[in-house]
N, C-alpha and C positions, 0 to 999 in steps of 0.2 A: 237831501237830494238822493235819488237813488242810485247813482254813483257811488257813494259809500256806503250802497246798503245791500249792492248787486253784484254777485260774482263776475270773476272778469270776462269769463266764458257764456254769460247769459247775457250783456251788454247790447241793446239794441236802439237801432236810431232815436226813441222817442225817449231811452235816457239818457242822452246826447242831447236831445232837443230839450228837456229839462232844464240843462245848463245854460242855456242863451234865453229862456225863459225866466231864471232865478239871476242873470248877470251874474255870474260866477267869476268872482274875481282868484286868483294865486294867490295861494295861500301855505302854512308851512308842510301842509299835506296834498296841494295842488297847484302842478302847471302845464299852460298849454302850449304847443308848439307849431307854428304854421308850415312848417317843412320839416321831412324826415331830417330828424338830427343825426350827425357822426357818430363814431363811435365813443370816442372820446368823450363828446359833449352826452351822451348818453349816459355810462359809466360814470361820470361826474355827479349826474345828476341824480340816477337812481341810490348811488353809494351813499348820497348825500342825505335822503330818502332815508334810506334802512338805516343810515347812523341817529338819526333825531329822532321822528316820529312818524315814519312809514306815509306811503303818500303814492299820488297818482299823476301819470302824464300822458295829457288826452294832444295826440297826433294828428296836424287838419285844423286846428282850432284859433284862430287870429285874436290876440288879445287886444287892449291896448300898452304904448309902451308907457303911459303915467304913472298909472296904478295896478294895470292888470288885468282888468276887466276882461269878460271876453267880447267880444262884438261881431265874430260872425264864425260859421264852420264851414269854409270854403273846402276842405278836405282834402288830399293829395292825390297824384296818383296810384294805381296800387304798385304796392311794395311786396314782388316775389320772394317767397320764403322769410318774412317780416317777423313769425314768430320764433321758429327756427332760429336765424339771426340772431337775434337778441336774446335769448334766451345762451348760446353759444357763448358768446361775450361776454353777458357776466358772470357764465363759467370757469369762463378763462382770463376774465382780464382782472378779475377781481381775490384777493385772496384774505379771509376764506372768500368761497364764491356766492355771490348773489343769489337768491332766491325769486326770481319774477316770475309774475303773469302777466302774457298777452293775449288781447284778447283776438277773433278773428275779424277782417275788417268789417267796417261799422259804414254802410250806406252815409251821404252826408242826408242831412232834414229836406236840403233844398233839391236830391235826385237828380246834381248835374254831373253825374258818371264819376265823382270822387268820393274819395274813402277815409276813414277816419281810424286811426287803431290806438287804444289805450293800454297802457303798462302799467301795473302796479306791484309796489313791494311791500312788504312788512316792517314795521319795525323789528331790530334784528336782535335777536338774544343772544349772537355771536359777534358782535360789532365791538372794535369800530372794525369795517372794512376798507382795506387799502385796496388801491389799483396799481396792477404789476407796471414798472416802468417808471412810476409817477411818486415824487415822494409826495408825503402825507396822506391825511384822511381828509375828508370831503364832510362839509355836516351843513342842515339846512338851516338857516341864518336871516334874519329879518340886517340885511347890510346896508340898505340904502331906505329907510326909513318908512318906506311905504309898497315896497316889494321884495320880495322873500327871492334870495340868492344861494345858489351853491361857495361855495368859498373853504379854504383850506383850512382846519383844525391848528390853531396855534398848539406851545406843549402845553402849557395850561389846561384847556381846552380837552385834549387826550388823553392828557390824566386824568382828569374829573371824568371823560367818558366810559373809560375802563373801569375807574371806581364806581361810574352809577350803576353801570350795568352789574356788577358786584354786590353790590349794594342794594338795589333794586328785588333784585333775583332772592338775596338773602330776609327780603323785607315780607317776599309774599308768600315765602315758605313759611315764615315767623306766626305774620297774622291768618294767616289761615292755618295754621296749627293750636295760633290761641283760640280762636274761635269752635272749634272741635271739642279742646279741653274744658270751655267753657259750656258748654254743653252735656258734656261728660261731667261734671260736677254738678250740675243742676240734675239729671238722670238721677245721679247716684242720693244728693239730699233726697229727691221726690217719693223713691222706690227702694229708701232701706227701710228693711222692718227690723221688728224690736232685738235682732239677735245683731244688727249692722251691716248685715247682707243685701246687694241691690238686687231685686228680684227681676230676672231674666223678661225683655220687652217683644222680644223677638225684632223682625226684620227693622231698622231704624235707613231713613234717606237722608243722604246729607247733603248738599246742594250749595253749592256758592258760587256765583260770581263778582268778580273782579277783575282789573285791570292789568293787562299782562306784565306792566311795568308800572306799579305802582310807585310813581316819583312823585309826585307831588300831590297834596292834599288840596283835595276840591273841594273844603268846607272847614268849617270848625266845627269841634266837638260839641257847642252850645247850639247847633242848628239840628244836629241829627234828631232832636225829638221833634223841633216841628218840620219835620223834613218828614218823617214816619206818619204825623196827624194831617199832612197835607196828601200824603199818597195812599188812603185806606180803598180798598175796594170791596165792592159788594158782593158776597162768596157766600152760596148756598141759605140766603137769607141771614146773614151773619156781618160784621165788617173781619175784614183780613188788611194790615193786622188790627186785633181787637183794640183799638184805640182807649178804651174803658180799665184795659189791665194797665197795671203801675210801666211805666216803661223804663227802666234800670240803664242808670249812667255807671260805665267803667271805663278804664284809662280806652281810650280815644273811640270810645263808642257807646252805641243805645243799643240796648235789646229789652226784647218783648218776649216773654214767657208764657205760655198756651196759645200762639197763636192760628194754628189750626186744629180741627179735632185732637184731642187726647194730647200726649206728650208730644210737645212742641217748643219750636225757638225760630227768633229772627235778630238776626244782629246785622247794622250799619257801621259801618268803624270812615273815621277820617280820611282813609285812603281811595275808598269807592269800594269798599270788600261789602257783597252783601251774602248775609252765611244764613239757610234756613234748613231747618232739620225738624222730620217729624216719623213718627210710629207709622210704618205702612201696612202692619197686617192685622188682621182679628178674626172673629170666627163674624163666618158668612152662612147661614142656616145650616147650622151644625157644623161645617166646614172650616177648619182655619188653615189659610193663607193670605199670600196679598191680591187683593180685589184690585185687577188690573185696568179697569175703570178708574176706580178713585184713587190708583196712581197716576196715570195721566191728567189726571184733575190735579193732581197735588204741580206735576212737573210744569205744564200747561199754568199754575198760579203763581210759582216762583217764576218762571220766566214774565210774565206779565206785570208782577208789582217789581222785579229787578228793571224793567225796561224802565218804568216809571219813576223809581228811584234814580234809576243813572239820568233821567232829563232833569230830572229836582238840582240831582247834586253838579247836575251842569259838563257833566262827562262824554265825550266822547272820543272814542279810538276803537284800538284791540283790547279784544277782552277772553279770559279765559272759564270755563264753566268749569268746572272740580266738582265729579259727584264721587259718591261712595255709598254704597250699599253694604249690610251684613247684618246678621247671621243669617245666613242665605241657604246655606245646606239643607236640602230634604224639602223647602218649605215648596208649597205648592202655589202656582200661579193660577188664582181662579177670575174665570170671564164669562161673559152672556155670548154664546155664539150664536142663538136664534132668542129672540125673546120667548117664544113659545116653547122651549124646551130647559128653562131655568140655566142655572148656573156649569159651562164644564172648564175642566183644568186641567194642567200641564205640570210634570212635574217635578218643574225646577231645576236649580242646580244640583249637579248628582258629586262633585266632588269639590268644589270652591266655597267656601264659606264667606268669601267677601270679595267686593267688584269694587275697582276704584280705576276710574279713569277720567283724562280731562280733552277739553273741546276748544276750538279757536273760533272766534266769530269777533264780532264789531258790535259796539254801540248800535249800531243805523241797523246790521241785519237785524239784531236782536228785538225793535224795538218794530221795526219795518215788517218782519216775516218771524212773528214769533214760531207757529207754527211749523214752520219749516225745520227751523234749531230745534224743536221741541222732536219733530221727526228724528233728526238727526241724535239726541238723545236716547230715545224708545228705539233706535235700531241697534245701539252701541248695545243698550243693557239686556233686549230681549235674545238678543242672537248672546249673550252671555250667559244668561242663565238658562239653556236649552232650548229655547222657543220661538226658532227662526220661524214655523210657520205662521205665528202673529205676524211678522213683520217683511213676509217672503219676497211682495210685490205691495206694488205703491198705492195702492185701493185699498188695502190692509192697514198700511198708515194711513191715508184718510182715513177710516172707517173709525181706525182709534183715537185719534183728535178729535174726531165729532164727538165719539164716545166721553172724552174725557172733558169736552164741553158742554156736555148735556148733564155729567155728574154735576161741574162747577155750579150749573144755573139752579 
């Protein structure tokens, strides 16, 4: 639905009207409410939210009280200062404090002068969150068997949530370091030569998404190969990944070795980590650096087989993107700025030798608006490495998606 696939500030009646179309039942990331709630029952509920698995509550919305379904969006009145409001509250009522988005209000489908306003939180990387005044935490709870409640953290319950979040945190540092090293090992066999020296690749992209809380495993390790033969796509006349190369089982994952031009890797591991890395630069008619077309081809291919993989492996929530670029220094970013005047270029990073930074999105955005996160990529790394005017104004990012769809095809 595009409810979890739509920032909370872009929310407009027709994804509201999605939801009484698909009977959107509450669920442990969705509920609805037909009257502005307290503050109290507020803070309850969003706390509850950020302590499990992050979630949304659409304001105006009449369920039923069985199961939960919704059944109509009769909508409220409006509610002065409503994001103000709440946004204040779980500043202060909550410690540490809440992190929400409201959005602004939301016409109802039916245009009988009421309003509808959605809040949504994250799952939280500083949880659990307590509410001042109120003992315990708050966490979201399947209680009554067939409707999902807020309800109080026994101590059981509180320990295990401070250890997962511990836990969790320590797990995606882990595998996404093994995944790196792993890669770095395959590098170094491929490219020693006879003295045991790896001979210098230049620029290499590292790429991965995963799960921001990587707790529980969405597969077994005996699925990931056909979980890679069932997600191949057609990439420059080519399959991506090459389904034909050997696909290499190690502890709790598959990878595939050359799978895009030159030195390349793609690895799945059991927890939803999907890690792709490949050589971005070479000589372009006489010229070597990174041909900024067929890096957006490349960013543009991970984000499209990662969206595909997370619906395989059945995944959805928060998700994190981890890129890294390097050896970066000196190298020059070359592009087509008129087709009639061949190849010009920018000249890079003038003192950083390597860019590492990571991104927040969703399952649903990633999968829904790849493009978009793909933008939002290409703006972090070009304004990095000198070359804000590739990416100055928003017809400049279109112009480079298309570009880096025109490479892929």
């Amino acid at each position: 639905m595009s409810l979890y696939a739509t920032r909370i500030s872009q929310l407009t009646t027709s994804d509201l009207k999605q939801l009484l179309e698909a009977r959107a039942v509450e669920n442990a990331r969705l509920e609805f409410k037909s009257e502005v709630p307290t503050k109290d029952e507020t803070l309850k509920k969003l706390s509850s939210f950020a302590n499990t698995f992050g979630g949304f509550m659409v304001i105006g919305a009449k369920a039923d009280s069985s199961d939960g379904r919704i059944q109509d969006l009769p909508g409220v009145d409006v509610e002065p200062g409503c994001k103000q409001k709440v946004v204040q509250w779980c500043f202060d009522g909550a410690s540490p404090p809440l992190v929400v988005e409201v959005s602004d209000p939301i016409v109802t489908p039916a245009a009988n002068g009421k309003l509808c306003y959605a809040i949504y939180v994250a799952e939280s990387d500083v949880a659990p969150h307590f509410l001042n005044g109120r003992k315990g935490t708050w966490v979201r709870t399947d209680e009554f068997s067939v409707r999902f409640e807020a309800r109080l953290a026994d101590e059981h319950e509180l320990r295990h949530l401070l250890d997962r979040r511990k836990l969790v945190r320590e797990r995606r540092a882990y595998i996404l370091e093994r995944a790196k090293k792993r890669f770095d090992t395959y590098v170094a066999r491929k490219h020693e030569d006879r003295s045991g020296h790896t001979a210098g690749l230049g620029p290499i992209l590292e790429f991965c998404v995963l799960p921001r809380f990587p707790a529980r495993q969405p597969c077994r390790q005996e699925e990931l190969r056909t979980y890679i033969q069932k997600t191949w796509m057609s990439w420059r006349g080519v399959l991506f990944p090459e389904t034909r190369n050997a696909v290499l089982s190690q502890h709790e994952s598959a990878i595939v070795l050359d799978v895009a031009t030159g030195t390349s890797i793609f690895e799945v591991n059991v927890w939803g980590l999907l890690f792709y890395a490949a050589r971005i630069a070479g000589d372009r008619n006489g010229a070597f650096g990174v041909h900024l077309h067929e890096f957006v081809g490349h960013v543009l291919l991970f984000l499209e087989h990662s969206g595909r993989m997370l619906q395989m492996l059945g995944y959805t929530g928060p998700l994190l993107i981890e890129t890294a670029i390097g050896p970066i220094r000196g190298v020059p970013w070359l592009y087509v700025l008129n087709r009639s005047f061949g190849l010009s270029a920018t000249p890079g990073s003038q003192l950083d030798d390597e860019l590492a930074f990571s991104i927040s999105t969703t399952s649903e955005e990633l999968v829904e608006k790849r493009d978009a996160v793909a933008m939002e990529v290409l703006r972090y790394i070009l304004f990095s490495v000198n070359s804000p005017n590739l990416v100055g104004a928003q017809q400049k990012l279109e112009n480079l998606i298309q570009m880096g769809c025109e490479y892929n095809s």
